[in-house]
C-alpha positions as CSV (number, residue, x, y, z in Angstrom):
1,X,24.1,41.1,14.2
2,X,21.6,39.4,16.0
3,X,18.1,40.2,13.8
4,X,19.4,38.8,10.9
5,X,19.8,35.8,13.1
6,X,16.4,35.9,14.7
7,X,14.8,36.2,10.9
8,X,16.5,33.4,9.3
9,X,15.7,31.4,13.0
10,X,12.1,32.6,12.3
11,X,11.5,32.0,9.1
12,X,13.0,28.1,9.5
13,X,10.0,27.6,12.1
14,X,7.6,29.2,9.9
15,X,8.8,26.7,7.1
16,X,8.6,23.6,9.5
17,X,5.4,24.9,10.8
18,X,4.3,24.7,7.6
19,X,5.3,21.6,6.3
20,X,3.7,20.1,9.1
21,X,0.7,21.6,8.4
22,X,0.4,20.3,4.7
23,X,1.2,16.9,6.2
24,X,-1.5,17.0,8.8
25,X,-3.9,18.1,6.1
26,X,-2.9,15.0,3.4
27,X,-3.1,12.6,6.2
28,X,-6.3,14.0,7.4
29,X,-7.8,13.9,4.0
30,X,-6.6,10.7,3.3
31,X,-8.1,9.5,6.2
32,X,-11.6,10.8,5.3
33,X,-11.1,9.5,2.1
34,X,-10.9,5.8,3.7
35,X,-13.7,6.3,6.1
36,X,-16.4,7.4,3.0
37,X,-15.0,4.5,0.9
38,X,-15.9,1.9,3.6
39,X,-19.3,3.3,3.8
40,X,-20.0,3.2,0.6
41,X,-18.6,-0.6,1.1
42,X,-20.8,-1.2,4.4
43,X,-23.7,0.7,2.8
44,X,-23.2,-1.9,-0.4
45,X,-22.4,-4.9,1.9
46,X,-26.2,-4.3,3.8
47,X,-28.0,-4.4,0.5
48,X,-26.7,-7.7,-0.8
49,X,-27.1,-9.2,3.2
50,X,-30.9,-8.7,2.7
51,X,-30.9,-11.4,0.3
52,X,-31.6,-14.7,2.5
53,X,-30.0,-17.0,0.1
54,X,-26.8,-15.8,-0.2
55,X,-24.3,-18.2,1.0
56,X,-20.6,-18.1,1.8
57,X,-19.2,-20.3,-1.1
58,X,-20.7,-17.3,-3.2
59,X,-17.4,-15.1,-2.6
60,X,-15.4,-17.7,-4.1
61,X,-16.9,-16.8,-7.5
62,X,-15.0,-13.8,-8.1
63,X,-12.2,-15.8,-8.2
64,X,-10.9,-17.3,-11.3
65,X,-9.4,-17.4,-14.9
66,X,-9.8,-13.8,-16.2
67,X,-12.0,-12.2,-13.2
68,X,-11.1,-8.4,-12.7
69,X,-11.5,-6.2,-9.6
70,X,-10.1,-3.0,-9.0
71,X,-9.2,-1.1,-5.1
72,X,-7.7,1.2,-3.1
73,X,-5.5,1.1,-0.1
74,X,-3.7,3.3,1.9
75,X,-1.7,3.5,5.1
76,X,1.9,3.6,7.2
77,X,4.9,3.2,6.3
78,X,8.0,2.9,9.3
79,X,11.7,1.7,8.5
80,X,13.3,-1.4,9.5
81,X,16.9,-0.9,11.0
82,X,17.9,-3.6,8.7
83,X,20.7,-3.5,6.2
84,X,21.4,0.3,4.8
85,X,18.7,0.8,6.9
86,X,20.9,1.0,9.9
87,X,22.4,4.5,9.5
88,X,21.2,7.7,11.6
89,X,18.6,9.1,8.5
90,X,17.7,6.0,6.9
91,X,16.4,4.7,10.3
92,X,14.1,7.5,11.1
93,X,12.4,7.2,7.9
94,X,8.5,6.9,7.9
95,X,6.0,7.9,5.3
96,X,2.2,7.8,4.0
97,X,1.4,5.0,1.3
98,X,-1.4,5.3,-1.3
99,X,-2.0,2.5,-4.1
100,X,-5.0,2.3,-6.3
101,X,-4.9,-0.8,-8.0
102,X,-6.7,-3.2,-10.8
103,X,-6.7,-7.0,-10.8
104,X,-6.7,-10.0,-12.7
105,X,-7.1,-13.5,-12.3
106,X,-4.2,-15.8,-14.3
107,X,-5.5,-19.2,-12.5
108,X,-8.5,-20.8,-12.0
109,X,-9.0,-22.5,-8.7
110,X,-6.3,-24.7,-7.8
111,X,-6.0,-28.1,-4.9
112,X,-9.5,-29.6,-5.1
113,X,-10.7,-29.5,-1.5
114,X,-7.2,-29.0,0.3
115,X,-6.2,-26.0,2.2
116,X,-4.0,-24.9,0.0
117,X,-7.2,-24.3,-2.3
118,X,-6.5,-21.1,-4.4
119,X,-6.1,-19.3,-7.2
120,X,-3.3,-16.7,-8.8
121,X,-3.9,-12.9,-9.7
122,X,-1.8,-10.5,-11.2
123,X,-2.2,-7.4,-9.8
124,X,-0.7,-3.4,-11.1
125,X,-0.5,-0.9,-8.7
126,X,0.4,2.8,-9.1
127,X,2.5,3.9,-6.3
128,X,1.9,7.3,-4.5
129,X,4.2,7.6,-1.3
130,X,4.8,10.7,0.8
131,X,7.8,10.7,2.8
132,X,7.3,12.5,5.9
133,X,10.2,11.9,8.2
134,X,12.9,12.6,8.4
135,X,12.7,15.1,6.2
136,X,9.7,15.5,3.7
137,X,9.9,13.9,0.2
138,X,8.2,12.2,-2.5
139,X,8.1,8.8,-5.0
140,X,5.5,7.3,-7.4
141,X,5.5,4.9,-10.2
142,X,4.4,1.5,-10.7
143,X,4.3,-2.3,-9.1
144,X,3.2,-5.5,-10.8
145,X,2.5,-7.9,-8.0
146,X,1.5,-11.4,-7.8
147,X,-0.9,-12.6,-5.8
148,X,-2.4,-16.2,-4.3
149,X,-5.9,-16.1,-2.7
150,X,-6.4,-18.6,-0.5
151,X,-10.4,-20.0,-1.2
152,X,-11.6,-21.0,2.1
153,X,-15.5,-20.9,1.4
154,X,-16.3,-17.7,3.9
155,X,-16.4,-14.3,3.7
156,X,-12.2,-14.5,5.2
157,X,-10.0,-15.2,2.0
158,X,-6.3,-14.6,3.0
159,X,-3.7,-14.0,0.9
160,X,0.2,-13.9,0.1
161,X,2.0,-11.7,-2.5
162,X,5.7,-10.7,-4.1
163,X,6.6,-8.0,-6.7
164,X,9.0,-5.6,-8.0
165,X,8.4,-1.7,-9.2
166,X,9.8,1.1,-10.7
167,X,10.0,4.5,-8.5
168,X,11.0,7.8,-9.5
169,X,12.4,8.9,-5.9
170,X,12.9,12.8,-4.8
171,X,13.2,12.8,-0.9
172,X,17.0,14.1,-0.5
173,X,18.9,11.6,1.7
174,X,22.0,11.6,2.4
175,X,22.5,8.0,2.0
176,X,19.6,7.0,-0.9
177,X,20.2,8.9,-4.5
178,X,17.0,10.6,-6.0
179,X,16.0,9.4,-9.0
180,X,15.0,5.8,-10.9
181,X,14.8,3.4,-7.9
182,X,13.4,-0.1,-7.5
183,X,10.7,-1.1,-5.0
184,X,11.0,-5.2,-4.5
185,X,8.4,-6.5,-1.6
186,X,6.1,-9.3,-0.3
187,X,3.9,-10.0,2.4
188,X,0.5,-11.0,3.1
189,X,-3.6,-9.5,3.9
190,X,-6.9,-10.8,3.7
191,X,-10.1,-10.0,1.9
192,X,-13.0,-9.7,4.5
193,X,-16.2,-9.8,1.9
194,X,-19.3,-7.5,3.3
195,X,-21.2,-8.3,-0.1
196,X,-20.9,-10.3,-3.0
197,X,-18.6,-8.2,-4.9
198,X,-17.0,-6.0,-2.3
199,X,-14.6,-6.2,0.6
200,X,-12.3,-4.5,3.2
201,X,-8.9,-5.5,2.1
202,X,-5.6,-5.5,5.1
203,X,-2.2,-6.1,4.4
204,X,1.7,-6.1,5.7
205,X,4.8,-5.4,3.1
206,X,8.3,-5.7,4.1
207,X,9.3,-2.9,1.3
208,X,12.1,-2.2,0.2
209,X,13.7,0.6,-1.9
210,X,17.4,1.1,-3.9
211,X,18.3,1.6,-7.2
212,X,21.1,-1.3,-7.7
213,X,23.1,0.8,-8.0
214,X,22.7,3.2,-10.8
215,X,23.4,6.2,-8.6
216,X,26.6,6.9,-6.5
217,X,24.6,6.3,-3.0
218,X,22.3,3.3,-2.8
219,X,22.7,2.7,1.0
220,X,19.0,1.0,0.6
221,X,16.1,1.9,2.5
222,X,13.8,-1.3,4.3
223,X,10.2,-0.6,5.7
224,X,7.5,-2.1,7.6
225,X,4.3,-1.2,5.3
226,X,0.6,-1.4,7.1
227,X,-2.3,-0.7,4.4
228,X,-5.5,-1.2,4.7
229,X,-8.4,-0.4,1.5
230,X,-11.5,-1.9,0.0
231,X,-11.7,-3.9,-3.0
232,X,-14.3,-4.4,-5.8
233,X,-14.8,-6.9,-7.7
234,X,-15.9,-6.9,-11.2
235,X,-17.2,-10.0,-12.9
């Protein structure tokens, strides 16, 4: 009576074992994804700082009425024990975040020379997130998101955002349905420019994720999101 026991123990740690594996290996090559991306940025960033008369007002060119870039980010996501949140899965949650992204500028610069000086993007992201604790699961879809870029004349430019997606959720939680689910968030980064056209993009989401109840369990699930990317842009 006891092998049968011992196998089904076994194989359960060889399945864990496993999955943690497969995660280490995603993260990993996510990771090394990032790292040649900012090279290629640096590397980019070092050709256009050989030119002596480039000046900071230059970055704020590439922002504006109709100006495109396109990016990718990655990074962390941890729950918040906030609302649904608060319940003995939900809270434990934490996942890996990948968004490529394109933009496009719906303003031209706005409030002369006051620090509010800025301009609006619209931005659409695809949505790739892994969920890796507590248990491992899967979403993706799509996020339109706007954007205001702060101009400030350097190579710094902050900026806030808001949007709303569509998810198609398979992580098995006992208190979140699978299926169509909505992704509302905000939050705020910062473009740091190392050329004229390129930069290391940062940002923090509060993200949230139910499905308004479509499905019979939408105990909702709130998360702290840290990305960080590059961003090119295009004309």
């Amino acid at each position: 009576m006891g092998k049968p026991a011992y196998r089904r123990n076994r194989v359960g740690k060889l399945e864990a074992t496993s999955d943690r594996c497969r995660r280490s290996l995603f993260i990993a090559a996510l990771i090394g994804s990032l790292f040649v991306l900012s090279g290629l940025v640096s590397k980019n960033g070092h050709a256009y700082a050989a030119d002596a008369t480039e000046q900071p007002a230059r970055y704020e060119s590439v922002f504006g009425y109709g100006r495109q870039s396109i990016g990718i980010s990655a990074g962390h996501g941890l729950a918040l024990p906030i609302g649904g949140t608060q319940t003995p899965e939900l809270e434990d949650i934490q996942f890996v975040y990948v968004t490529p992204r394109w933009g496009v500028g719906i303003s031209d610069p706005l409030g002369g020379s006051s620090w509010y000086r800025g301009n609006f993007e619209l931005l659409l992201e695809g949505t790739f997130l892994y969920n890796f604790e507590p248990k491992p699961g899967i979403a993706g879809g799509l996020t339109p998101m706007i954007r205001y870029n702060f101009l400030t004349g350097s190579r710094f430019i902050p900026f806030l955002q808001a949007g709303a997606g569509v998810l198609a959720l398979d992580a098995d939680l006992t208190g979140q349905s699978d299926g169509v689910s909505f992704a509302p968030q905000g939050g705020l980064g910062f473009h740091y420019f190392v050329s004229q056209r390129a930069a290391l993009t940062g940002e923090w989401r509060l993200h949230h994720i139910s499905n308004a109840g479509i499905h019979n369990r939408n105990a909702g699930i709130n998360s702290s999101l840290f990305l960080i990317g590059v961003t090119f842009f295009l004309n």
